[in-house]
Structure formats: C-alpha cells, structure tokens
Residue, then its C-alpha position, 0 to 999 in steps of 0.5 A: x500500500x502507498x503511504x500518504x505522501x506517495x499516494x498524494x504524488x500519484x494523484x496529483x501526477x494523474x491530475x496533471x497528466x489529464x489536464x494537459x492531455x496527456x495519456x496514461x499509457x506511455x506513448x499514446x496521446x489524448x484525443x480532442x473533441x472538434x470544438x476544442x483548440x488543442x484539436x485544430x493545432x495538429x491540423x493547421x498547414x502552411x501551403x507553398x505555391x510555385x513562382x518564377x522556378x521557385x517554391x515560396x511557402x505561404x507564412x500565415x496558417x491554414x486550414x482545409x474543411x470539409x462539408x458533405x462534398x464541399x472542400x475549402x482552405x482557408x487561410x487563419x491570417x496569423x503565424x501564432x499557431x495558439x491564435x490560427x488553432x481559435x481562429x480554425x475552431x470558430x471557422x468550424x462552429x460556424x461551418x457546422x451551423x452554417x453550411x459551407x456557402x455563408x461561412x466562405x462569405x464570411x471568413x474568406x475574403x474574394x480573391x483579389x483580380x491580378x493585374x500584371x505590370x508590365x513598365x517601369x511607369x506602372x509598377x511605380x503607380x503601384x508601388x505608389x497606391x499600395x506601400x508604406x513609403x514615404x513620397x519624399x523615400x518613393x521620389x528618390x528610389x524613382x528617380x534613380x531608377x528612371x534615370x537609369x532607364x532614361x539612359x539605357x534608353x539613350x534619351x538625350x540629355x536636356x534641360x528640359x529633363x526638369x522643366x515641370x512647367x512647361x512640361x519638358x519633365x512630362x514628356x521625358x517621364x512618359x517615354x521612360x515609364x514605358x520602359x518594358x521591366x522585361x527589358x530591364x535585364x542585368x546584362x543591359x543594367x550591368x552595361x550601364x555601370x561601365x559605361x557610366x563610369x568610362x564616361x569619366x575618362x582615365x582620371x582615377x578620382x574622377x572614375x572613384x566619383x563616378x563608381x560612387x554615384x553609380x552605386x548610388x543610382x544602383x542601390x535606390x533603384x534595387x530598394x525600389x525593387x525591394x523585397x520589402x516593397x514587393x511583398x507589399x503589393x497585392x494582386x500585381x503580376x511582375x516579370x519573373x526576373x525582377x530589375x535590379x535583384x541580382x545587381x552588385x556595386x562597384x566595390x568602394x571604401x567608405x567615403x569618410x569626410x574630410x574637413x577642408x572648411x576653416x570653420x571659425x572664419x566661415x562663421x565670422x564672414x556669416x556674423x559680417x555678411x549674412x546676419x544683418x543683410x540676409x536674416x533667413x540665409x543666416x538661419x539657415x546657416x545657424x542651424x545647419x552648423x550649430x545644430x546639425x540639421x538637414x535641409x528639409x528639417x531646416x525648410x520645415x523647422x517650426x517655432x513650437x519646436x523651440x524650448x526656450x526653458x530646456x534650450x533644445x530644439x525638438x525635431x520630430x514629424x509634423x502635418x506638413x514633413x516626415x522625417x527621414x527615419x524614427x532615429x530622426x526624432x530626437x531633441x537637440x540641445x542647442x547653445x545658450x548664445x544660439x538660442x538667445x539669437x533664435x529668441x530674437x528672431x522669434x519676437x520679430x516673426x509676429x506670429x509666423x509659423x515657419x523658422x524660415x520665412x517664405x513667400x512659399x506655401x509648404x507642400x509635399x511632392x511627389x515628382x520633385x525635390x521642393x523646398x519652401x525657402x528655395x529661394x534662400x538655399x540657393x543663395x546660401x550655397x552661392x555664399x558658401x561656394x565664395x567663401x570656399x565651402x567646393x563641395x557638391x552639397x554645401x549646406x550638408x557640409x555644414x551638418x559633416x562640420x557639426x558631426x565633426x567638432x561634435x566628436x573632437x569634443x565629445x566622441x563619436x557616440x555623442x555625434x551619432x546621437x546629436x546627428x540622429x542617425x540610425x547607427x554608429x557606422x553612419x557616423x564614422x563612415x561619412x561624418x566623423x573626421x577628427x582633426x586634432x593632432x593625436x600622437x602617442x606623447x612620447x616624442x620626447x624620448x627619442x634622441x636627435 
C-alpha cells in the first residue's frame, strides 16, 4: 500500500497528466473533441505555391474543411499557431451551423483580380497606391531608377529633363515609364555601370566619383525593387526576373569626410555678411552648423519646436514633413548664445509659423525635390561656394562640420546621437573626421 505522501504524488501526477492531455499509457496521446483548440493545432498547414522556378511557402496558417462534398482552405491570417488553432475552431462552429456557402462569405475574403505590370511607369503607380513609403523615400528610389532607364534608353540629355512647367519633365517621364521591366535585364543594367563610369575618362578620382554615384543610382533603384516593397503589393503580376535583384556595386571604401572648411572664419564672414543683410540665409546657416540639421528639417523647422526653458530644439514629424527615419526624432540641445539669437528672431516673426520665412506655401511632392525657402538655399550655397565651402552639397557640409567638432569634443557616440542617425557606422563612415593632432606623447624620448 502507498503511504500518504506517495499516494498524494500519484494523484496529483494523474491530475496533471489529464489536464494537459496527456495519456496514461506511455506513448499514446489524448484525443480532442472538434470544438476544442488543442484539436485544430495538429491540423493547421502552411501551403507553398510555385513562382518564377521557385517554391515560396505561404507564412500565415491554414486550414482545409470539409462539408458533405464541399472542400475549402482557408487561410487563419496569423503565424501564432495558439491564435490560427481559435481562429480554425470558430471557422468550424460556424461551418457546422452554417453550411459551407455563408461561412466562405464570411471568413474568406474574394480573391483579389491580378493585374500584371508590365513598365517601369506602372509598377511605380503601384508601388505608389499600395506601400508604406514615404513620397519624399518613393521620389528618390524613382528617380534613380528612371534615370537609369532614361539612359539605357539613350534619351538625350536636356534641360528640359526638369522643366515641370512647361512640361519638358512630362514628356521625358512618359517615354521612360514605358520602359518594358522585361527589358530591364542585368546584362543591359550591368552595361550601364561601365559605361557610366568610362564616361569619366582615365582620371582615377574622377572614375572613384563616378563608381560612387553609380552605386548610388544602383542601390535606390534595387530598394525600389525591394523585397520589402514587393511583398507589399497585392494582386500585381511582375516579370519573373525582377530589375535590379541580382545587381552588385562597384566595390568602394567608405567615403569618410574630410574637413577642408576653416570653420571659425566661415562663421565670422556669416556674423559680417549674412546676419544683418540676409536674416533667413543666416538661419539657415545657424542651424545647419550649430545644430546639425538637414535641409528639409531646416525648410520645415517650426517655432513650437523651440524650448526656450530646456534650450533644445525638438525635431520630430509634423502635418506638413516626415522625417527621414524614427532615429530622426530626437531633441537637440542647442547653445545658450544660439538660442538667445533664435529668441530674437522669434519676437520679430509676429506670429509666423515657419523658422524660415517664405513667400512659399509648404507642400509635399511627389515628382520633385521642393523646398519652401528655395529661394534662400540657393543663395546660401552661392555664399558658401565664395567663401570656399567646393563641395557638391554645401549646406550638408555644414551638418559633416557639426558631426565633426561634435566628436573632437565629445566622441563619436555623442555625434551619432546629436546627428540622429540610425547607427554608429553612419557616423564614422561619412561624418566623423577628427582633426586634432593625436600622437602617442612620447616624442620626447627619442634622441636627435
């Protein structure tokens, strides 16, 4: 006979074996009734279906029913199989009270009509109606690509490229979205890159830039074709070869910056010449160097982002811009002298929403780069190109500028982190140059 501790095991064992369905015989199981969960979870499937020579499985779960000579599948719209398992169990009940016509009315949706998108102007639209892609993102993937058609198509090249008024964009934008994405092939994409880069002659710096650019062109133009992007269209029919899946860069080391601005003169020309005769051109000279911020924050930089009291400036998203990426939003302290100049502007501004005054209204396009206070962008590059500043994109030089004092002052991390890029490497790949003269210190030991 078992004493009571024994005894007391064993029906505790026997309890917890019945309730979690396991059998009291070794190696069987328990047997579920068809209104339980724990019956479908052996039952869900995941399906797989043939595209372009290649399996692909179906992520979500799904479950076959069956009524008199009816069968149906249905997919359970989750990966968590606790979750597919209810959901299969509820299609069932109904099924059962129901019949098989009203529960494939109410629990499957009507396949949606495929449509194939045969040119590069169409999968645009498509990409355009159905992702989650910002205009500003759509506008940059788009345009690489459509000038890299542009090109294979040999289009000759004008200004009236960019000519939207008068519709010199149009007419180009309309023979190159009817470029074939079957013709986009790697082969054709491939003789691109080199022909591209042959066009900047025997100069090794000037072939580098070249290859730079290419990669540029290339790497928008392969997100735009993303997987990412992709399985987000719904009832789209794409060729099997997708443009620009298979494509490699041209091998590059990263392009860091290197500071060629005497930045404390720079400043000083700006006090003397810009403050006074260019208040908005100043601004944004301000901001770009003391704040590190980029062109489009700075165009559509409002005066509630200020925080007088705590002496940041708050970037974050608003009706009128989005920002490049959730690591974008953040608050910036800003100096106390910086803030004392933008509390003077402020109390001038009598009312006016927008740091940068403009007599432009703030818009989002979707086929263009546009700025508000263009106008004063274009002027402030024009200054800065005087005073030295030979970069392509000076006022950005101005941000590279702020990411490098900030890390000869504080460190790299304390840059990443001011500038809001999404991770370190960003920091030390193109913005992190350190100019201080970093020796060991031990000079002194070696015998002249």
């Amino acid at each position: 006979m078992f004493d009571k501790s024994r005894r007391a095991l064993f029906t505790w064992d026997m309890k917890n074996r019945t309730e979690t369905g396991q059998s009291l015989k070794q190696g069987t199981t328990a047997k579920f009734g068809k209104d339980d969960v724990r019956y479908w979870k052996s039952r869900l499937k995941r399906r797989s279906y043939k595209s372009g020579g290649k399996t692909v499985e179906i992520k979500e779960w799904q479950i076959r029913l069956f009524s008199g000579s009816s069968e149906e599948w249905f997919n359970l719209g989750t990966q968590n199989q606790s979750a597919a398992a209810r959901q299969a169990r509820d299609i069932y009940l109904h099924l059962r009270a129901n019949g098989m016509p009203e529960t494939v009315a109410r629990f499957k949706s009507k396949p949606q009509e495929e449509t194939k998108v045969s040119t590069l102007g169409e999968y645009i639209e498509a990409v355009e109606a159905q992702c989650t892609l910002t205009p500003e993102t759509l506008y940059g993937y788009a345009r690489r690509a459509r000038q890299i058609a542009g090109e294979i198509l040999n289009i000759p090249h004008s200004p009236k490229k960019y000519d939207y008024v008068n519709g010199g964009q149009g007419a180009w934008r309309k023979k190159v979205d009817g470029y074939k994405l079957e013709d986009l092939t790697e082969a054709k994409i491939n003789a691109w890159k080199k022909r591209y880069v042959e066009k900047a002659g025997t100069d090794p710096l000037k072939r580098k830039r070249a290859e730079s650019t290419a990669n540029s062109c290339l790497r928008n133009s392969k997100a735009l074709f993303g997987k990412k992007i992709i399985r987000q269209l719904s009832g789209v029919i794409l060729p099997d070869e997708i443009p620009f899946r298979e494509i490699e860069y041209f091998r590059q080391s990263a392009s860091r910056y290197r500071s060629k601005v005497d930045i404390e003169a720079l400043i000083e020309k700006a006090n003397e010449e810009l403050q006074d005769a260019e208040p908005e051109q100043f601004k944004v000279f301000i901001l770009a160097i003391f704040v590190g911020l980029r062109r489009k924050e700075i165009d559509m930089l409002l005066w509630s982002c200020f925080d007088w009291k705590r002496s940041v400036i708050r970037i974050q998203p608003s009706e009128y811009h989005g920002l490049k990426s959730d690591a974008s939003a953040d608050d910036v302290p800003v100096e106390s002298e910086v803030m004392a100049l933008f509390k003077a502007f402020y109390e001038e501004a009598e009312g006016e929403e927008f740091v940068i005054r403009s007599d432009r209204a703030p818009k989002i396009s979707k086929s263009y780069r546009y700025y508000r206070a263009e106008k004063d962008f274009k002027a402030l590059l024009d200054w800065l190109r005087a005073h030295g500043v030979e970069a392509n994109k000076p006022i950005h030089t101005l941000r590279k500028e702020f990411g490098r004092l900030i890390t000869e002052q504080h460190g790299i991390f304390a840059a990443s982190k001011l500038l809001r890029h999404s991770s370190i490497q960003v920091t030390a790949s193109f913005y992190a140059d350190d100019t201080r003269h970093l020796t060991v210190g031990l000079g002194k030991l070696v015998k002249s």
